[in-house]
C-alpha positions in Angstrom: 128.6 114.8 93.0 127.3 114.0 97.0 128.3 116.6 99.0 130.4 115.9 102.5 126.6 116.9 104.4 124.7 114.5 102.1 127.3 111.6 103.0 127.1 112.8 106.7 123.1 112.5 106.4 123.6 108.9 104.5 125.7 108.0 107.3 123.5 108.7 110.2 120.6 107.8 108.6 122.1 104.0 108.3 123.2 104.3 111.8 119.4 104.4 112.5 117.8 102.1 110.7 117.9 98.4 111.5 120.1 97.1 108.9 121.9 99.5 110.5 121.9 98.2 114.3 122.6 94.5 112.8 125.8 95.6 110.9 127.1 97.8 113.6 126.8 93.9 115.9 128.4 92.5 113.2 131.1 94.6 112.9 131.7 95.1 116.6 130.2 92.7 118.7 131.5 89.9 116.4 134.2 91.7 114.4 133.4 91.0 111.4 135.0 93.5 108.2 132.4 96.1 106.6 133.1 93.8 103.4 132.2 90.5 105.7 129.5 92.2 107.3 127.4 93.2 104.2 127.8 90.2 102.9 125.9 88.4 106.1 123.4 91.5 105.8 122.9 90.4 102.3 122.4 86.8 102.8 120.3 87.2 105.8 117.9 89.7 103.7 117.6 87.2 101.2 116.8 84.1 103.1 114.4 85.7 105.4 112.4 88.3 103.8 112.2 86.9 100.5 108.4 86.6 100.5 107.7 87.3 104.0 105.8 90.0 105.2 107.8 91.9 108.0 106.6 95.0 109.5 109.1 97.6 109.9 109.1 99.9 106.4 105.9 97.8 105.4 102.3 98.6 105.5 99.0 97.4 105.3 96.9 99.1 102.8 93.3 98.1 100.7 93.2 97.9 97.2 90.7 97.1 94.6 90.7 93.0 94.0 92.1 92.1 90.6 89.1 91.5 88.0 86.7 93.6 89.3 85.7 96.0 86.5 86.9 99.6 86.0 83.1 101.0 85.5 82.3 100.3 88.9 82.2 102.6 91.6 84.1 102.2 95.1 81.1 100.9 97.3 80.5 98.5 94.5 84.0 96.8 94.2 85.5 94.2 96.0 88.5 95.1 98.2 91.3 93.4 100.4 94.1 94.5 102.5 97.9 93.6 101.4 100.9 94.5 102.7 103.0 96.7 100.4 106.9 97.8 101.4 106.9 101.9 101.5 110.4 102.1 103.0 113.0 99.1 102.0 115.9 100.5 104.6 118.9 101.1 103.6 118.7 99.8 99.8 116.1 102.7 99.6 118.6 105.3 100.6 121.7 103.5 98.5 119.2 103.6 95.7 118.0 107.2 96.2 121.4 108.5 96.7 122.9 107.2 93.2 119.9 107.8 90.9 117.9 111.1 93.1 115.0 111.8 94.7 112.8 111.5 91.7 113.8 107.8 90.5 113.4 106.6 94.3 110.0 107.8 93.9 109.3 105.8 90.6 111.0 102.7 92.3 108.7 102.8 94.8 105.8 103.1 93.0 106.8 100.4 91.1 107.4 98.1 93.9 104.1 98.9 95.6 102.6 98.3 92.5 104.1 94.9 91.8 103.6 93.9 95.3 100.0 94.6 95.0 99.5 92.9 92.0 101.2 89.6 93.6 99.1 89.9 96.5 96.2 90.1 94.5 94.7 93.4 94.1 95.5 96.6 91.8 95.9 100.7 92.9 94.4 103.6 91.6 96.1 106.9 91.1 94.3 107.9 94.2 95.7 105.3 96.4 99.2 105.5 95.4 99.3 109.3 96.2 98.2 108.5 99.5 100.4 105.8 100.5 103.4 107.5 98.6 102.4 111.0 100.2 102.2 112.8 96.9 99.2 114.6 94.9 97.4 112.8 92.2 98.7 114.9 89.9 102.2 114.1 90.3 101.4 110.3 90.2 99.6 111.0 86.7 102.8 113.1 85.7 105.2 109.7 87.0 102.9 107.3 85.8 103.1 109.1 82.0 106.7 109.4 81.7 107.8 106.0 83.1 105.5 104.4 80.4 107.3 106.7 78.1 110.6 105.2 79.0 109.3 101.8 78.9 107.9 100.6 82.1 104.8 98.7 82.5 102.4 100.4 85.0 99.8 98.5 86.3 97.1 101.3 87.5 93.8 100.1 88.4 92.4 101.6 84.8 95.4 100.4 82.7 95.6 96.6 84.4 91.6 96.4 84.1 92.0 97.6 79.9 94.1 95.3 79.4 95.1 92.8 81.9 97.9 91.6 83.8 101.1 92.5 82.1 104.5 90.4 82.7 105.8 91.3 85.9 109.0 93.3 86.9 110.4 90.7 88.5 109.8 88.3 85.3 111.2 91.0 83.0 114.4 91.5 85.4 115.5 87.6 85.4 114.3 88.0 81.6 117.0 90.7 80.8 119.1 89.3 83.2 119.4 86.0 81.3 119.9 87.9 77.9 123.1 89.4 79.5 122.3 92.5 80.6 124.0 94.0 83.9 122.9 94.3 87.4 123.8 98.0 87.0 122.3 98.3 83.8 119.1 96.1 84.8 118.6 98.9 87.9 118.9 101.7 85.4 116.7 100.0 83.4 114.1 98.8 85.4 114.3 100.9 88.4 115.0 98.4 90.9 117.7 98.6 93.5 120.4 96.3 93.2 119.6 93.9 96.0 116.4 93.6 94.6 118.2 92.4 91.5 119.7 90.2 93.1 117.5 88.3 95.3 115.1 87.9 91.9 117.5 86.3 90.1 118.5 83.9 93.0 115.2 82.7 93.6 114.8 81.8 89.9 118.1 79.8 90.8 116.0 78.0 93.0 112.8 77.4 90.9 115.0 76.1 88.5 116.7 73.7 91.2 113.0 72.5 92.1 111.8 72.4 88.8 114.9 69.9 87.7 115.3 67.6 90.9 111.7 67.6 92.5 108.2 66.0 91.0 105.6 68.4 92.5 102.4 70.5 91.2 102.6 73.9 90.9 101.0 74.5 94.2 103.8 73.1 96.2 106.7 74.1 94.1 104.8 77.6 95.4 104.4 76.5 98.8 108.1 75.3 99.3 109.6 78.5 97.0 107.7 80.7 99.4 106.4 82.6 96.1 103.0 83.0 94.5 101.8 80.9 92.0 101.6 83.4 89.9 105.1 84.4 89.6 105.8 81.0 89.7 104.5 80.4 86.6 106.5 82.7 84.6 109.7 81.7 86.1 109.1 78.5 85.0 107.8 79.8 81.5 111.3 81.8 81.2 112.7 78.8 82.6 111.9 76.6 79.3 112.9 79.5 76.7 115.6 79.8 78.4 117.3 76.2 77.7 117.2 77.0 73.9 117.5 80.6 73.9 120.0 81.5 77.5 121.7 77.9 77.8 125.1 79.7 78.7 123.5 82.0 81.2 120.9 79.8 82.7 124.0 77.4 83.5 125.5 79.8 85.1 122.8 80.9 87.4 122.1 77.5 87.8 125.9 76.9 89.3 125.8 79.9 91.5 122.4 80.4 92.8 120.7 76.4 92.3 123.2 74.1 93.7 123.8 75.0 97.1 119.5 75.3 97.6 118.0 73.0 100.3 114.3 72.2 99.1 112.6 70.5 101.8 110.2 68.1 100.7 106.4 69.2 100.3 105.4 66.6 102.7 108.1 67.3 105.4 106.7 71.4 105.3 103.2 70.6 105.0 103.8 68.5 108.0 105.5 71.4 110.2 102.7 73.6 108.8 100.0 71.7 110.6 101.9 70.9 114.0 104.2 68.6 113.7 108.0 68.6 115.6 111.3 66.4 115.8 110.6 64.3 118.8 113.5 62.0 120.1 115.0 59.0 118.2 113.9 61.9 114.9 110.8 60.4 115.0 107.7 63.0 114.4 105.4 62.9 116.8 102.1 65.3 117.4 102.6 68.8 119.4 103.4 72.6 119.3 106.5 74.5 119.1 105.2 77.2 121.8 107.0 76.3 124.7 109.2 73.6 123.5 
């Protein structure tokens, strides 16, 4: 049960942040209903940030590069720095308030994990106490019990032993397409809703490109804005899928693939390196700055 001061705190803390700041706009600078208004927050979180690396409630951090062996110490490894999301707004504080203060911990964890694995390198107890402001000790303490309840941690020690595991997001689409829930997906899998959400959309998508466009897994990547990685097992769930989730994967397919506009590879890679629309829609050579 929230208490009238912990729905007052919710409140103001919203009011703060800038989902926050874009929703009050919406509601009164272009009145727009709070029902109408989420919705635009939603689809504006999903079309921008899906893959992008944004500042606010992210950070840059080092981690250990994948591959590099367990035995070694510190000054011998390789390392690189990622961007990881510590704070995700207001899905954060939705999340925290309906599951507590300990499960938003273990869904950030998680995340940070996952996003460090995508971007290439892997955390050690050690470095997830520091970014998530906790001891070592109560990292081991998470670490054991969400492994207990299921979840795959991916620690430096345990992703070194024995490899890459299937990802979270892999393994949300996965039970999402056996007919599980959103609700019981997050309880699951300790993802917020939104989260969800926006995984199973861009498999909507990867399954649009993978059916109506002829391109290497590369670009598939390049246009999806995902790594190749996850790619990959999209597309592997993708194919068990039509003989194991035909009735689901339809449906995912009518909601989330139809309406996606894939660019063509050639079109981006174009716009990547320079190019603009010049008049008569001809391309022609120059930079957007200042145009």
């Amino acid at each position: 049960m929230v208490s009238e001061v912990q729905q007052e705190r919710m409140r103001r803390l919203k009011e703060k942040h800038a989902d926050g700041l874009l929703l009050w706009e919406l509601k009164n600078g272009f009145e727009l209903s709070p029902r109408e208004s989420d919705l635009v927050l939603e689809t504006a979180r999903g079309i921008l940030l899906e893959g992008k690396a944004v500042e606010r409630g992210k950070h840059r951090v080092v981690g250990v590069i994948l591959g590099e062996s367990a035995g070694k110490t510190m000054e011998e490894v390789k390392k690189k720095e990622v961007v990881v999301t510590l704070d995700g707004g207001i899905e954060d504080l939705e999340y925290g308030r309906r599951h507590g203060r300990m499960a938003l911990r273990s869904m950030r964890m998680l995340r940070v994990i996952e996003e460090g694995i995508d971007q290439g390198v892997v955390f050690s107890t050690e470095d997830l106490g520091r970014m998530l402001g906790i001891s070592v000790r109560t990292v081991k303490r998470d670490v054991q019990r969400l492994r207990k309840e299921g979840c795959e941690v991916q620690t430096r020690g345990y992703y070194e032993g024995i490899g890459r595991a299937k990802s979270h997001k892999a393994r949300i689409v996965e039970l999402y397409l056996q007919g599980k829930t959103y609700a019981e997906i997050e309880t699951h899998m300790r993802h917020t809703m939104q989260a969800i959400k926006r995984y199973v959309e861009t498999f909507g998508r990867v399954v649009y490109a993978l059916r109506r466009k002829k391109l290497r897994l590369h670009e598939r990547s390049y246009i999806l804005g995902i790594s190749e990685a996850l790619l990959g097992e999209y597309e592997k769930l993708y194919y068990q899928a039509l003989k194991k989730y035909a009735e689901r994967l339809k449906e995912i397919v009518e909601r989330h693939g139809g309406g996606a506009k894939v660019l063509e590879y050639k079109e981006l890679d174009r716009r990547k390196e320079g190019f603009r629309i010049g008049d008569g829609g001809k391309k022609r050579r120059g930079s957007y700055a200042g145009n």
